[in-house]
C-alpha positions as CSV (number, residue, x, y, z in Angstrom):
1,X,25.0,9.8,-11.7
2,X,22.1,11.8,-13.6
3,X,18.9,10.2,-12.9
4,X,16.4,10.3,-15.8
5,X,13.2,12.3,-15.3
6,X,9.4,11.8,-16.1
7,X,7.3,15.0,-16.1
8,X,3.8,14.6,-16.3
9,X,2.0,17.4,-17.2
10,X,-2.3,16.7,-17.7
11,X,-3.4,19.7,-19.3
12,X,-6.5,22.0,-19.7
13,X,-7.7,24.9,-21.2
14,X,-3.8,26.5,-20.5
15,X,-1.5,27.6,-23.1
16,X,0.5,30.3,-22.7
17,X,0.9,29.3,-19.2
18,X,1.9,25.6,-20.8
19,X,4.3,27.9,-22.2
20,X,6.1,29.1,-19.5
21,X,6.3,26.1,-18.0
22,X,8.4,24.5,-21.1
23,X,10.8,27.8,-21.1
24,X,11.7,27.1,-17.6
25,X,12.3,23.5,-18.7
26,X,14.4,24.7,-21.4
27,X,16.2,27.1,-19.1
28,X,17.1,24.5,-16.5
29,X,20.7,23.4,-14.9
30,X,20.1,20.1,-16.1
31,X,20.7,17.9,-19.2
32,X,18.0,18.1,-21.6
33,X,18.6,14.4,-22.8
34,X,17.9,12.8,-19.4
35,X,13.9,14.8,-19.5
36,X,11.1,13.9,-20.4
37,X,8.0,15.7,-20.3
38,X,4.7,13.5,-20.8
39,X,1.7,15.4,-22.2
40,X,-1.7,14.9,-21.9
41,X,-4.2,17.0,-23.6
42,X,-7.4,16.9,-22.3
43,X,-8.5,19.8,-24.3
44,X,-12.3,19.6,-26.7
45,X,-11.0,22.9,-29.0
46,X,-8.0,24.6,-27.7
47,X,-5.2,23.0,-29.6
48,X,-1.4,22.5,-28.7
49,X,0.3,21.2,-31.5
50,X,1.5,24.3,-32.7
51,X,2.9,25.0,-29.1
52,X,4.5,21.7,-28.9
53,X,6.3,22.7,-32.4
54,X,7.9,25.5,-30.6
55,X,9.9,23.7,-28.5
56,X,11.6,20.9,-30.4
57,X,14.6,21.0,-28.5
58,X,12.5,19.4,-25.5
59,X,11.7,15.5,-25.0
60,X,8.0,16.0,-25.4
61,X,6.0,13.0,-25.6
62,X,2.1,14.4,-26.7
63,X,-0.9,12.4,-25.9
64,X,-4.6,13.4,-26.4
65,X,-6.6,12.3,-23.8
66,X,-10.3,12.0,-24.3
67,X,-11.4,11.9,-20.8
68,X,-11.6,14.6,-18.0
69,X,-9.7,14.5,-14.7
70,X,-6.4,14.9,-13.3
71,X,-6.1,12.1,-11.4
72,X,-7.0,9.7,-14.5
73,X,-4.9,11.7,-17.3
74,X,-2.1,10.8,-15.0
75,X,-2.3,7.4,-14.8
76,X,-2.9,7.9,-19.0
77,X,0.6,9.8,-18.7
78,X,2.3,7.4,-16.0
79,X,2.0,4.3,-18.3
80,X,4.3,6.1,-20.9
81,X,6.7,7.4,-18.5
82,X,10.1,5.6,-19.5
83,X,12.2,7.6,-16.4
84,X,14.0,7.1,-13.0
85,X,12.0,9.6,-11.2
86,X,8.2,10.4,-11.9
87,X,6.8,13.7,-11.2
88,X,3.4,15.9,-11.5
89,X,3.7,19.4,-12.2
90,X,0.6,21.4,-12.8
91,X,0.2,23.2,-16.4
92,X,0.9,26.9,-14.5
93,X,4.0,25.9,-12.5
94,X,7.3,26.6,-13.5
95,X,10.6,24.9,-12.7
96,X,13.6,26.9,-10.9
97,X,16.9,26.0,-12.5
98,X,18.0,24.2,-9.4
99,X,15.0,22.5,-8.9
100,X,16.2,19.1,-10.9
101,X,19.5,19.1,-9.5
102,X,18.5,19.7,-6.1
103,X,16.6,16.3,-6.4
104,X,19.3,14.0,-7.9
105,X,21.7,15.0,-5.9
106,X,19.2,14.3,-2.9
107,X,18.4,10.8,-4.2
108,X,22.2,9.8,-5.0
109,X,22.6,11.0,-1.1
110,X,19.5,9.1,0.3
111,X,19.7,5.9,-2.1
112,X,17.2,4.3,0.4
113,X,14.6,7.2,0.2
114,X,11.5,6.4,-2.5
115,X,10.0,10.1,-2.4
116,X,11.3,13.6,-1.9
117,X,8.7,16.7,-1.8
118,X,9.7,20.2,-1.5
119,X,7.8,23.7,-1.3
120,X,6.4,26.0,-3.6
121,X,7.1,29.5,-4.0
122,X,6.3,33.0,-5.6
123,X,8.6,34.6,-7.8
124,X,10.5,36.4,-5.3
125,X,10.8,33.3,-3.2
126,X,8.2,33.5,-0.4
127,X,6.3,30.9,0.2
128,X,3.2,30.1,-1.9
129,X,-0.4,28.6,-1.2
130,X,1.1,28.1,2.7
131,X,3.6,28.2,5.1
132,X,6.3,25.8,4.3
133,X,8.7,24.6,6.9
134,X,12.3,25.7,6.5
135,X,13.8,22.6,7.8
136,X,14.0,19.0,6.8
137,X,11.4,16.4,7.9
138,X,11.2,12.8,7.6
139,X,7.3,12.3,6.8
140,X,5.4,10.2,8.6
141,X,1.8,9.3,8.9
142,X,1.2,11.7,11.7
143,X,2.4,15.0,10.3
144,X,2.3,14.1,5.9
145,X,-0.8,16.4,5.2
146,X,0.5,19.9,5.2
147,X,3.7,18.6,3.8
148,X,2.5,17.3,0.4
149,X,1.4,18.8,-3.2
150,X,1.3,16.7,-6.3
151,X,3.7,18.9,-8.1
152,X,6.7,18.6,-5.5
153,X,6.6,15.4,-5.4
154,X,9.6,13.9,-7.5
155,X,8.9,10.0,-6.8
156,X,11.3,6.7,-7.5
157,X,9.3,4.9,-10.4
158,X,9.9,1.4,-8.6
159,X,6.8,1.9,-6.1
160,X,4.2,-0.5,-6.2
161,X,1.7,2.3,-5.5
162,X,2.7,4.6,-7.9
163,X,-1.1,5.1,-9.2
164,X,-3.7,8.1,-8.8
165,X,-6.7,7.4,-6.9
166,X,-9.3,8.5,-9.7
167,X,-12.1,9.2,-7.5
168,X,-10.2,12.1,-6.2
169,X,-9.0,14.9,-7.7
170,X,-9.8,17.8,-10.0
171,X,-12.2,17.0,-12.4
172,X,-13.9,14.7,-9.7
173,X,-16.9,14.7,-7.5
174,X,-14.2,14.7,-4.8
175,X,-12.2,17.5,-6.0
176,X,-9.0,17.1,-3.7
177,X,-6.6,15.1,-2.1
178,X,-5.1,12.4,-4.8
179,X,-1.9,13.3,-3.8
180,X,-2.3,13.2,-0.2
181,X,-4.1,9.4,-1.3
182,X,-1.1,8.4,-2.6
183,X,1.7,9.8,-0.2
184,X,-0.5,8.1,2.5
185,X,0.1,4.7,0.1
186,X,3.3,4.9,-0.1
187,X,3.9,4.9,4.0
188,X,1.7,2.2,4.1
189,X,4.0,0.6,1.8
190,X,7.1,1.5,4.3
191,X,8.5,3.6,2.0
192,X,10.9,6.2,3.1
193,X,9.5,10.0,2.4
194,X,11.4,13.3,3.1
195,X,10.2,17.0,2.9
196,X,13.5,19.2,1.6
197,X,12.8,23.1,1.7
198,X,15.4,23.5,-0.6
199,X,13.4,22.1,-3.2
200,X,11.7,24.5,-4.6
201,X,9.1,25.6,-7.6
202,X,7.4,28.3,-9.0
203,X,3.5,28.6,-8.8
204,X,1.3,31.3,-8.7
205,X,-0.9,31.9,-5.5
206,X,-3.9,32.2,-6.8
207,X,-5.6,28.9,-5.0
208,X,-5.9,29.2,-0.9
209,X,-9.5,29.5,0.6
210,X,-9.2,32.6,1.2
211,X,-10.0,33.1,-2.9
212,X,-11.4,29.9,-3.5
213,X,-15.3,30.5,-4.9
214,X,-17.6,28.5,-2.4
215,X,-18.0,25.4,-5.2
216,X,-14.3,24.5,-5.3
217,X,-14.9,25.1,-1.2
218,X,-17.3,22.5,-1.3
219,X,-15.5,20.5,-3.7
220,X,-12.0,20.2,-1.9
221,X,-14.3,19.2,1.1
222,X,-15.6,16.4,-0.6
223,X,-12.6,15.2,-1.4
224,X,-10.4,15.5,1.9
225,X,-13.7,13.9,3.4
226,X,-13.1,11.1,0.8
227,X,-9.9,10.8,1.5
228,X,-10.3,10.1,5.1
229,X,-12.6,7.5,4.4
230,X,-10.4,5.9,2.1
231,X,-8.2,3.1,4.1
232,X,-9.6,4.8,7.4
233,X,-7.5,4.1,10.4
234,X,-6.3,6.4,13.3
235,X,-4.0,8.7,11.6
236,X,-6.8,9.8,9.1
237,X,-9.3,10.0,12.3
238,X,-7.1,12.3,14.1
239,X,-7.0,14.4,10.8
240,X,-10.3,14.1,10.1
241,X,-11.2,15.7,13.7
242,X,-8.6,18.1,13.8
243,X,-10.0,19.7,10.6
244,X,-13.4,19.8,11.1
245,X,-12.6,21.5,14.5
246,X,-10.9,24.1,13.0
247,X,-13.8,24.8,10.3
248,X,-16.6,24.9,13.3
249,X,-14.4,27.1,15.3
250,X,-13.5,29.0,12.1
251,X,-17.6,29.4,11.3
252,X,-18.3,30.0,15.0
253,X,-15.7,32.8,14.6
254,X,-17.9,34.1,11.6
255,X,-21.2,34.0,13.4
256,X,-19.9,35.8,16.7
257,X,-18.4,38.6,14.2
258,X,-21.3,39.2,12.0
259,X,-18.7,38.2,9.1
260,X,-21.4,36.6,6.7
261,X,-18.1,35.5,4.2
262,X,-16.3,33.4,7.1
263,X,-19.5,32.1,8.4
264,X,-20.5,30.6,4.7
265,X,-16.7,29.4,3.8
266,X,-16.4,27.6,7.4
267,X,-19.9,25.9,7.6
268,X,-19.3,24.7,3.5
269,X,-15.7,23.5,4.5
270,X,-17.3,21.6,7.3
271,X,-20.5,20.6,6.1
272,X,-18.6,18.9,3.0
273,X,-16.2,17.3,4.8
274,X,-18.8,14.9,6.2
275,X,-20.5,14.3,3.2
276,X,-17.3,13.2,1.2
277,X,-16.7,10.7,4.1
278,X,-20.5,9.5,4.5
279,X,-20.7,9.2,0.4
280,X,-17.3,8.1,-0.9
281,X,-18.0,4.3,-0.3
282,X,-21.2,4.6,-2.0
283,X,-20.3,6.9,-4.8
């Protein structure tokens, strides 16, 4: 059975990259007829239509959004979504040709599984923005966090969660972690979440700290501190800790080696961690 498929794409100031993303759509081992890809433009000037023109042969439902923020412009885009399974792919990523058939054939063998993630890669297949692991995993709330990105996540529409925290997010104050939000949701729900390695996507790897300019620093801190706050329990606590000891250590690392760049990253990863937890219930 071919499962239907949602592709929610919230989109700003891309185009040519927009572009390459709907080529790999076109491209793909799957039939065109059971995709849709959900569009919404949150651009002020840069204007898609003509873009959207090109590629008529694609399901392409277009909405202009006039509000800023991933997480909301998704929940604009979910509302419209009329598939079996809902996913987020950023603007810049691009879809292998497998990538679609890799999941329905994972989700007609695991009927009782609600959400299947995978790992992103570069072009030549190594892994991008981290180490993925090379073998399946059944997520659970202990070990979900280095598991999860919002555009691997290829998610069964019937989940009473299925909803994008909008304080968190790109475009937010807290500037990180809605999808980490809402995979946590979903195994509070009891719903059954695998990590596949074989699913895989293309995104460039131009986003790890190491390259991250000390406001988005600041700003992913925010929002993992946030996030912990958010529905805190022990799992979150245990993450929460474990992260903040690896920034101290990582800025005491700095300061012992007279490296001024890891010493500024570190203390800003940690110092923001603490103030998205203290603030998020206030903000």
């Amino acid at each position: 059975m071919e499962l239907k498929f949602s592709l929610v794409v919230a989109t700003l100031g891309r185009y040519d990259e927009l572009r390459g993303f709907f080529n790999s759509i076109k491209n793909i081992n799957y039939p065109l007829d059971k995709i849709e890809i959900v569009v919404v433009d949150q651009n002020d000037e840069l204007n898609l239509k003509p873009l959207i023109e090109e590629f008529l042969d694609l399901n392409i439902v277009y909405i202009k959004s006039d509000v800023k923020g991933l997480s909301q412009n998704r929940n604009i885009g979910l509302k419209q979504c009329a598939g079996d399974i809902i996913a987020f792919p950023d603007d810049d990523c691009e879809y292998l040709n497998d990538t679609l058939n890799i999941v329905n054939e994972f989700f007609d063998e695991n009927k009782d599984n609600s959400v299947v993630m995978g790992r992103i890669v570069q072009r030549d297949g190594s892994d991008s923005l981290r180490v993925w692991p090379k073998e399946t995993i059944t997520i659970t709330k202990s070990n979900f966090y280095t598991k999860c990105s919002s555009i691997t996540m290829f998610i069964k529409k019937n989940s009473k969660t299925l909803k994008f925290n909008e304080k968190l997010g790109t475009g937010n104050y807290f500037g990180a972690c809605e999808d980490a939000e809402m995979i946590y949701g979903f195994l509070k729900e009891g719903l059954k979440i695998t990590y596949n390695p074989e699913l895989r996507l293309y995104h460039p790897h131009y986003s790890s700290s190491h390259n991250m300019s000390a406001q988005k620093v600041y700003s992913y801190g925010l929002g993992f501190g946030a996030f912990c706050r958010s529905r805190f329990d022990f799992h979150k606590f245990m993450l929460f800790f474990k992260a903040e000891g690896f920034h101290f250590v990582n800025t005491l690392i700095g300061v012992i080696t007279f490296n001024k760049e890891r010493m500024k990253k570190g203390f800003n990863a940690f110092v923001s961690r603490i103030k998205g937890f203290i603030t998020y219930k206030s903000y």
